[in-house]
C-alpha positions as CSV (number, residue, x, y, z in Angstrom):
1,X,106.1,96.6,82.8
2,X,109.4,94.8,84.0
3,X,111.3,97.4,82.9
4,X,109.4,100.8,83.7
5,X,108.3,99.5,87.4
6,X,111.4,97.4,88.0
7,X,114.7,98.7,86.0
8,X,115.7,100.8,89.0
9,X,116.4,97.9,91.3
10,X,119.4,96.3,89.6
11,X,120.9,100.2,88.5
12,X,120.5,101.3,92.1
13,X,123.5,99.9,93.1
14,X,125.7,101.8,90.3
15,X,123.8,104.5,91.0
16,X,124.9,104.6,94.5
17,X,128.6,103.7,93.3
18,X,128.5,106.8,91.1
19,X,127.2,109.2,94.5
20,X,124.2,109.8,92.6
21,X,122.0,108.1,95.7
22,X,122.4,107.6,98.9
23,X,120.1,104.4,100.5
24,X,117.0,106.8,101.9
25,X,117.0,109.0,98.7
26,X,116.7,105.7,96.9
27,X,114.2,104.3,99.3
28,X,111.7,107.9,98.3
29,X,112.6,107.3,95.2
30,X,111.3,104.3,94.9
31,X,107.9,105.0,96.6
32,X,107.4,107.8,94.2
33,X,107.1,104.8,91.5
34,X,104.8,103.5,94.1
35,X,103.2,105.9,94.5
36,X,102.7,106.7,91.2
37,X,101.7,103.4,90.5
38,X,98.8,103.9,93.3
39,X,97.6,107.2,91.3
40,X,97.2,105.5,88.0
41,X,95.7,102.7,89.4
42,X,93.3,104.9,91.6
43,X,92.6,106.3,88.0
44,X,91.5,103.3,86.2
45,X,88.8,102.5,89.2
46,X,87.0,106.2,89.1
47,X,87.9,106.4,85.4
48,X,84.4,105.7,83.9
49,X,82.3,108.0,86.5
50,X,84.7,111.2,86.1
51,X,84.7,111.0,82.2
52,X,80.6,110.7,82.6
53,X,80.9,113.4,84.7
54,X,83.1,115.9,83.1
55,X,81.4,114.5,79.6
56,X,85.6,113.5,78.3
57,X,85.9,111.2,75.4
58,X,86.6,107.5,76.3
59,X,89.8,105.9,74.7
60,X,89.2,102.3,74.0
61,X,91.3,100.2,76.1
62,X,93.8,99.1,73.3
63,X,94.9,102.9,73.0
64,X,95.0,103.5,76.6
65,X,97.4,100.1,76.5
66,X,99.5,101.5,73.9
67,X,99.7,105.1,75.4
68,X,100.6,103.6,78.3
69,X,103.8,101.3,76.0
70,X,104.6,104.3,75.0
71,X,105.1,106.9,77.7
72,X,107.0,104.1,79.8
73,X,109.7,103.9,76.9
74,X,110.1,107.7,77.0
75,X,110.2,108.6,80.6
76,X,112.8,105.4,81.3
77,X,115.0,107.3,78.5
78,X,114.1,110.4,80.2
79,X,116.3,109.3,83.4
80,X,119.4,109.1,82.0
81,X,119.2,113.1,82.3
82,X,121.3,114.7,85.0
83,X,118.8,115.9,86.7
84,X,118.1,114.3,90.5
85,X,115.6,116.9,90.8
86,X,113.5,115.2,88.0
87,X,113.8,112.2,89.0
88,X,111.3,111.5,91.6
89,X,108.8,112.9,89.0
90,X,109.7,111.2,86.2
91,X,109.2,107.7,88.1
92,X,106.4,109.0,89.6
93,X,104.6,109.5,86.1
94,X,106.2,106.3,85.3
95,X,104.1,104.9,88.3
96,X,101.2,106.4,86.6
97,X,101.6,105.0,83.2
98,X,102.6,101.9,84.1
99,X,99.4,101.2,86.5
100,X,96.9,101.7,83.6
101,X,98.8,99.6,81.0
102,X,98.5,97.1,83.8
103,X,94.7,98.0,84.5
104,X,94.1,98.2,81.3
105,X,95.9,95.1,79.5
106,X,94.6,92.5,82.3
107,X,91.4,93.5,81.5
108,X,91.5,93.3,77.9
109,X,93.6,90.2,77.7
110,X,91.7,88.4,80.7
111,X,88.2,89.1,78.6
112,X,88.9,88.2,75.5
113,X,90.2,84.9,76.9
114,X,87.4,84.6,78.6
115,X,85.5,85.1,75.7
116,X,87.8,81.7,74.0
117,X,86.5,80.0,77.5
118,X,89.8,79.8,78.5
119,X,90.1,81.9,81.2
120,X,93.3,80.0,83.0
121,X,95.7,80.9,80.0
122,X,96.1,84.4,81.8
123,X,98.6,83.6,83.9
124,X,100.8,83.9,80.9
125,X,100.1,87.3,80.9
126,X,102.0,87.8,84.0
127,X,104.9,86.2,82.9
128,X,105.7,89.8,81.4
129,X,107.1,91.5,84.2
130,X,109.5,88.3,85.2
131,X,111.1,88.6,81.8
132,X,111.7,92.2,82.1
133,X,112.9,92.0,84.8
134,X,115.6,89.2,83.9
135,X,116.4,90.6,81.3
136,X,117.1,94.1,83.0
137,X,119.0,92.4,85.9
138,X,121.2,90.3,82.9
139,X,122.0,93.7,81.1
140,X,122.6,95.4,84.7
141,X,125.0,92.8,85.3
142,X,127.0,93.2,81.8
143,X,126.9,96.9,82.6
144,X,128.6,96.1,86.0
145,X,131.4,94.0,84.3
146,X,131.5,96.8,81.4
147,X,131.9,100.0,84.2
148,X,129.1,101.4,82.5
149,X,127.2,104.6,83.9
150,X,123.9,104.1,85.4
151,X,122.9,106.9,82.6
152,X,123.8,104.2,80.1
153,X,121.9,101.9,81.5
154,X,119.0,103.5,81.6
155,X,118.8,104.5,77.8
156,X,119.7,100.5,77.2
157,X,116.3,99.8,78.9
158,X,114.4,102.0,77.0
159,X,115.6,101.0,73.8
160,X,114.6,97.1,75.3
161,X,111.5,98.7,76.1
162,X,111.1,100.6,72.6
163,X,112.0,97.2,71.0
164,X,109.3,95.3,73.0
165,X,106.3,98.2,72.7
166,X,106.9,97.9,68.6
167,X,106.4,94.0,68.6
168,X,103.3,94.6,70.8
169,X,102.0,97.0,68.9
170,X,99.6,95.4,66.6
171,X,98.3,93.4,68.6
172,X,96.2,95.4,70.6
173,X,94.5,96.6,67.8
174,X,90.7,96.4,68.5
175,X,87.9,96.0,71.4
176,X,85.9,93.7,69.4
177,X,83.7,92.1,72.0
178,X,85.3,93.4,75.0
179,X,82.2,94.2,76.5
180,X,80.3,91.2,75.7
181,X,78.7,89.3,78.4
182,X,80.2,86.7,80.0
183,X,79.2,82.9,80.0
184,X,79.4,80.9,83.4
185,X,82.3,78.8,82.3
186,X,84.4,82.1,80.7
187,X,83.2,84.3,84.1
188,X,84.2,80.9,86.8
189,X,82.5,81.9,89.6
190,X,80.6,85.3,88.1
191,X,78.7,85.5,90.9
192,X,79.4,88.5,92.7
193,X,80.7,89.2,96.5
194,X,79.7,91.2,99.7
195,X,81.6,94.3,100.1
196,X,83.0,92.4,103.1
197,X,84.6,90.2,100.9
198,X,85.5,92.8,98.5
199,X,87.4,95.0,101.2
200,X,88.9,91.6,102.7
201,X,90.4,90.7,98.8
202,X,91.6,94.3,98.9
203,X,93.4,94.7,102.3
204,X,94.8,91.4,101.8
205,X,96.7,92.2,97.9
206,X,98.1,95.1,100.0
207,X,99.5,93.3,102.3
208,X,101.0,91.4,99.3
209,X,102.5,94.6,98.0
210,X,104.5,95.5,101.4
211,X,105.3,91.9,101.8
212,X,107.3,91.8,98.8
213,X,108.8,94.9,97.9
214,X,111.5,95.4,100.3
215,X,112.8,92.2,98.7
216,X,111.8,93.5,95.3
217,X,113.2,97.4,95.8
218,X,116.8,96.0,97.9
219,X,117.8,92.7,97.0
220,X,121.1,93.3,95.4
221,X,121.8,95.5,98.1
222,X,121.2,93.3,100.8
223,X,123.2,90.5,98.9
224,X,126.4,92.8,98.3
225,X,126.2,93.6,101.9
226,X,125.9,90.0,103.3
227,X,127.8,88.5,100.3
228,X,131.1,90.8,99.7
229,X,132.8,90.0,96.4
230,X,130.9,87.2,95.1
231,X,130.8,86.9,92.0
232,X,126.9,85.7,91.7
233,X,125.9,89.0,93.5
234,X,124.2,90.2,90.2
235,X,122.1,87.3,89.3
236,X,120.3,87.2,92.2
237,X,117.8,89.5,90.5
238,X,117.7,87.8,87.3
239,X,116.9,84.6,89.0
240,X,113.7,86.0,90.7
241,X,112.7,87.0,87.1
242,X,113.0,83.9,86.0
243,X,111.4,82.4,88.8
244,X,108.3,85.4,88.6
245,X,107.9,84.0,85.0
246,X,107.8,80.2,85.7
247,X,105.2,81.1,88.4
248,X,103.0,82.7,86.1
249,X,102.9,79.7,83.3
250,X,102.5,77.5,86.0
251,X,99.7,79.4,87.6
252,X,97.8,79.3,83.8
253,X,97.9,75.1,84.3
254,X,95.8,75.0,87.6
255,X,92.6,74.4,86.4
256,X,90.0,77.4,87.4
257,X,88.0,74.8,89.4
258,X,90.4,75.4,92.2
259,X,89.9,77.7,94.8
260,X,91.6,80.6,94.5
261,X,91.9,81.6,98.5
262,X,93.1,78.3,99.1
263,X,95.9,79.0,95.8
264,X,96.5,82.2,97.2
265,X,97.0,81.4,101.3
266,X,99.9,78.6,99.3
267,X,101.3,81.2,97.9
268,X,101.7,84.2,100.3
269,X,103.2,81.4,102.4
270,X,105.3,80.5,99.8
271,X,106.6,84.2,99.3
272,X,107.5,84.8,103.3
273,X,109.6,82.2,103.4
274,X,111.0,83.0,101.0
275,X,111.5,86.8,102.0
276,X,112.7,85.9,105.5
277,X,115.5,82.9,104.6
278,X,118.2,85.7,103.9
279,X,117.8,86.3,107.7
280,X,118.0,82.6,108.3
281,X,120.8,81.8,105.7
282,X,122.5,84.9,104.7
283,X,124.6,82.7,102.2
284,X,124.6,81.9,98.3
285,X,122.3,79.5,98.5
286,X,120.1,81.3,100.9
287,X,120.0,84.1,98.6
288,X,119.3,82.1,95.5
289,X,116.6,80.0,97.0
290,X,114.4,83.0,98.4
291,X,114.6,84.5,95.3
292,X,112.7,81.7,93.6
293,X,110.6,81.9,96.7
294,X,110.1,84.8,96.1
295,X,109.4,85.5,92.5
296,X,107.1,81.7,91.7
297,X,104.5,83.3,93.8
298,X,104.7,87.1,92.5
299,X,102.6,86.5,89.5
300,X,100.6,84.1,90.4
301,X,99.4,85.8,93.6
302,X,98.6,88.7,91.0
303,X,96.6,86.4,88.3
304,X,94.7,84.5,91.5
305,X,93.4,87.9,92.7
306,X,92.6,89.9,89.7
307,X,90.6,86.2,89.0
308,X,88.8,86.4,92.5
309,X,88.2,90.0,91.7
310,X,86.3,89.6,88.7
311,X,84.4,86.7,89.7
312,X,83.7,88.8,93.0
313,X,82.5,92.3,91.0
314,X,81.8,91.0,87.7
315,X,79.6,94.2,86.9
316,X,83.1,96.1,86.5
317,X,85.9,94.5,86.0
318,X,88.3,97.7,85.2
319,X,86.7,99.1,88.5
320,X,87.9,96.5,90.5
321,X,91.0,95.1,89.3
322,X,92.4,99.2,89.6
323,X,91.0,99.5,93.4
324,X,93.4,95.9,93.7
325,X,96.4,97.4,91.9
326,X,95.7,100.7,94.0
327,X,95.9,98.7,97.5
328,X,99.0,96.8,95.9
329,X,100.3,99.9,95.2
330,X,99.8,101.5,98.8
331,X,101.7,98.3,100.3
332,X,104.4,99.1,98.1
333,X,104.8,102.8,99.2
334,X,105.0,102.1,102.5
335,X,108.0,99.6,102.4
336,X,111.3,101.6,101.4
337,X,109.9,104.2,104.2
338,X,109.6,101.2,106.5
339,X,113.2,100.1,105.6
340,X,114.7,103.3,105.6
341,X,113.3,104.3,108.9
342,X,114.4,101.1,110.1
343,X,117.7,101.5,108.7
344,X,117.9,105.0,110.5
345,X,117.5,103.5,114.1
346,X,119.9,100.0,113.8
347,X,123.1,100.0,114.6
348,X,124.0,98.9,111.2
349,X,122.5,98.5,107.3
350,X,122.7,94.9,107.7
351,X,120.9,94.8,111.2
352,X,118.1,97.3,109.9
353,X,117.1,95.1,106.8
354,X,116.9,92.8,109.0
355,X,113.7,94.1,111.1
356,X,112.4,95.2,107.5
357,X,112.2,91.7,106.2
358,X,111.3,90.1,109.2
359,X,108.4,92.9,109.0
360,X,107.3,91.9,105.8
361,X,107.3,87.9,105.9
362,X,105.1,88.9,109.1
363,X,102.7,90.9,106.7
364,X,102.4,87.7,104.2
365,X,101.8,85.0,107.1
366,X,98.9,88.0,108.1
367,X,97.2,88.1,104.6
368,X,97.2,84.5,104.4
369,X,95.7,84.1,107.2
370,X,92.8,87.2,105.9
371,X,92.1,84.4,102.8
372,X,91.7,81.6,105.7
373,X,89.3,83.6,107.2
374,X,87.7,84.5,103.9
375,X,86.9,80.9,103.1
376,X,85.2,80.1,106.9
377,X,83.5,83.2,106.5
378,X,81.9,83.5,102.8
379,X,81.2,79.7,101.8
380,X,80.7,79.7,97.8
């Protein structure tokens, strides 16, 4: 999931080297990930009532998890074509594909350690994405130093991504007691919400999704911009994977007796700090510590909430945990817009990623305050 969501951040800027971008085409062609992302998502929520409806076959989740492996490693080959046309599609579908592998492996992965009673260990689940993506901002950077293509690039990552989907792949080879009811201490808190709480979760993990993407879609743009020649421009990236990875195994040691709103308010704090020191301290150090601000809390925000999510619609966990990614996915279609219309009316690149990340720490201070208000409101 590292590399089909996130691959395109650190190849953007050979990409616009090579003329192949300019900064708004790479901004819509990021939200067509998004948006794809949103689609698949949206997908996995209605899933079990249009397949009822139009009487389809169900695929258990383990094949929809390794359909989902698979298509990602095909379509990230696929853009090494020379075809700009394509591309918005092609990481559009990508969106798609890599929404219900999400959908569709927290769900498996989160029940069946539910079913060991160990329902904290998920956060290791999360650590995924922060090791693709270090790992596709360390190659990025050896492609730099190499003068590789970005159409290079691109086919390394799906062979990473090939490499990855084989050693996954037997693994996910049943749904053996899925399905199987879940005991108070697996569950947590299994005891349902108000749909005022519900749609509260939900607008809040959207804001999450704006909050951090401009950070997520334009960091080492925004670095080579304020930081000219350094030399530590491109491991910037890698260091929020690392730091998105570190979150998540620390997030599985918090025992599940804590409050997740109160986890959650900690770390969307965390995260717009974290977004808004470049504006504070547009140096190396700046740089380097908001992207561990940045990336600890990615993860974890996602493991807190899907958590919160289940324990708050515990009838249907796929249902919910896709209408989350979907709102996730909404915020994260409406940021490179944001930036590039904001980018449109400054004076200057640096001056309009400015407003854009002051924009989106604002958004994070907002949801944490939506979790605040959650906990005075709905007392468990």
């Amino acid at each position: 999931m590292g590399i089909g969501r996130f691959a395109f951040t650190p190849l953007m800027p050979l990409m616009l080297q090579e003329n192949l971008l300019d900064i708004a085409a790479a901004s819509w062609l990021a939200s067509a990930n998004y948006l794809g992302y949103l689609i698949g998502a949206l997908l996995c929520t209605f899933q079990p009532a249009l397949w009822v409806r139009w009487s389809w076959p169900t695929l258990p989740s383990s094949s929809m998890i390794k359909l989902g492996l698979t298509l990602t490693c095909v379509l990230t080959a696929t853009m090494a074509l020379d075809s700009p046309e394509a591309w918005p599609w092609l990481r559009f579908i990508t969106g798609i594909t890599t929404a219900i592998g999400f959908v569709y492996t927290s769900t498996w992965c989160l029940a069946h350690l539910a079913q060991l009673n160990r329902p904290s260990a998920g956060g290791i689940i999360y650590m995924g994405p922060g090791i693709g993506i270090t790992c596709s901002g360390l190659l990025a950077s050896v492609m730099v130093q190499l003068a590789w293509p970005s159409s290079w690039g691109w086919l390394a990552f799906a062979l990473l991504a090939l490499v990855i989907t084989l050693l996954l792949w037997p693994i996910f080879h049943t749904d053996d007691g899925l399905h199987a009811p879940l005991t108070a201490n697996a569950a947590g808190l299994a005891h349902g919400g108000s749909n005022a709480e519900k749609a509260t979760l939900v607008l809040a993990y959207g804001l999450a999704g704006f909050g951090y993407i401009i950070t997520a879609t334009f960091l080492p743009v925004i670095a080579r911009a304020a930081l000219p020649g350094s030399v530590w421009l491109d491991l910037f990236w890698p260091l929020l994977g690392i730091a998105v990875a570190l979150g998540a195994l620390l997030a599985s040691r918090i025992p599940s007796r804590f409050d997740q709103r109160l986890l959650l308010i900690g770390c969307y704090l965390m995260q717009s700090l974290g977004v808004v020191i470049v504006n504070w301290v547009p140096t190396l150090a700046g740089f380097a510590i908001g992207s561990v601000l940045v990336g600890l809390p990615f993860t974890a925000i996602t493991f807190f909430t899907m958590q919160l999510g289940r324990q708050l619609h515990p009838q249907s966990a796929p249902a919910i945990i896709g209408l989350l990614s979907g709102a996730f996915a909404l915020g994260q279609i409406i940021g490179p817009p944001v930036a590039a219309a904001m980018l449109a009316r400054a004076s200057d690149h640096a001056t309009g990623f400015a407003w854009a990340i002051d924009v989106a720490a604002a958004s994070l201070l907002f949801g944490a305050g939506m979790y605040a208000w959650m906990i005075k409101r709905f007392k468990e």
